[in-house]
Structure formats: C-alpha cells, structure tokens
C-alpha positions in Angstrom: 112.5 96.0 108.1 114.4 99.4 109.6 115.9 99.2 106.3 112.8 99.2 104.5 111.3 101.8 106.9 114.2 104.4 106.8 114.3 104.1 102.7 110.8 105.1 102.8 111.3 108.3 104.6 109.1 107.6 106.5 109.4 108.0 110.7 108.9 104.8 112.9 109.9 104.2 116.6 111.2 100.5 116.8 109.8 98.9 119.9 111.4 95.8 122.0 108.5 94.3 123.5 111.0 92.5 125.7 112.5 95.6 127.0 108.9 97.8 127.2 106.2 94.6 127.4 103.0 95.2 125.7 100.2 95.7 128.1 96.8 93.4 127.2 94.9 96.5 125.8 97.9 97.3 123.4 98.0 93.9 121.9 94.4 93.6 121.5 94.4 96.8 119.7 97.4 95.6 117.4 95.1 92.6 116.8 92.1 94.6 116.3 94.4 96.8 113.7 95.7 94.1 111.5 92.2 92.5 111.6 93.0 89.0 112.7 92.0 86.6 116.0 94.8 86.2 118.4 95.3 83.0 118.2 96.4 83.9 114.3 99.4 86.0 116.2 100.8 82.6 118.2 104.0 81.6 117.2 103.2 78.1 116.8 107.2 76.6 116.0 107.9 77.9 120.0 108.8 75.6 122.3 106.2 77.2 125.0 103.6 76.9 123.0 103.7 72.9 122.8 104.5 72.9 126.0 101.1 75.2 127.1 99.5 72.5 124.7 98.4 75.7 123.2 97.2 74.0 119.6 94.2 72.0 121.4 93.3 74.4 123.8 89.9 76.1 123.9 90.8 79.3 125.2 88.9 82.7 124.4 90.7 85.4 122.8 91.2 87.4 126.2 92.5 84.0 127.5 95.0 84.1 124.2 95.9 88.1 124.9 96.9 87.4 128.5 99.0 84.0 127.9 101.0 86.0 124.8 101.5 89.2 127.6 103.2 86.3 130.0 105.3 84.7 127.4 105.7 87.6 124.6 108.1 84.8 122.6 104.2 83.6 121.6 104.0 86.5 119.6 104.6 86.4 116.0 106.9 89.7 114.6 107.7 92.2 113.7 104.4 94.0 113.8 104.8 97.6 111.9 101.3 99.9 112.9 100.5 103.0 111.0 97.6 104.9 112.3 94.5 103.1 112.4 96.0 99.9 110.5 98.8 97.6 111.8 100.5 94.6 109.7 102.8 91.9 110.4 106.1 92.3 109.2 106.7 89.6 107.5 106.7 89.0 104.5 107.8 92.7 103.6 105.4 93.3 101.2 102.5 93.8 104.2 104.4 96.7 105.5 104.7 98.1 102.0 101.0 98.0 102.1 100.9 100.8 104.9 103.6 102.8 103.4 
C-alpha cells in the first residue's frame, strides 16, 4: 500500500490505530466515507469476534462502533481516506479508485 501510495506522488500520513486509537466519531465517519454499515468493517476470521458471538448478535451500528473502538483487531484494514471518500485497502485496486 505505502508502495502504491508513494509511486503515486501522492502525500498520505500512515496511521497505527494501535498506537493513536480511533475515537467512535472517527470511525463512524470512515464508515460513513467508504459508504458501508459497520458491521461490513468486522473482521470476522478474529478470534474476538467468535468469542463476542459477534455473527448472531443484534447490535445497532453505534453498538458495532464502540465494540471495534474496544477491540480495534475487529477492524478490517488498511483503510486509505482521501477527502470526502475513504476505501478499504484491500484489494489495491479500491485505493486506486481515490488516486
């Protein structure tokens, strides 16, 4: 992805949600960005989110928000935002879309 971004000329600050944690009203303007629910940002394959029992839940999207916040390994990535528009990273060919 840097690679991508760099070869592109064009400027990006990469962002370790680990390191500088998303606040809620962040990720649900990501969300809002790349046009998608946030239960279509859950990393489904993570161990937490069988253990939350996460796939049969009925949870409202602020409900969704606020357990990916508390346990950011929910959250699918890289996400690459441009402006108004924000994509996941993967497959490359979304971020090529905001380039």
């Amino acid at each position: 992805m840097d690679k991508l971004l760099r070869e592109s000329g064009t400027p990006f600050e990469k962002v370790n949600y680990y390191r500088a944690p998303l606040t809620e009203k962040k990720l649900a303007e990501l969300i809002r960005k790349m046009k998608i629910k946030p239960r279509d940002l859950l990393r489904t394959s993570e161990q937490i989110y069988k253990e939350l029992g996460l796939r049969t839940a009925e949870l409202s999207d602020h409900e969704i928000i606020s357990i990916m916040i508390k346990h950011p390994d929910l959250i699918q990535r890289p996400i690459v935002e441009r402006g108004n528009r924000a994509v996941l990273g993967r497959p490359t060919e979304n971020v090529k879309s905001l380039l």
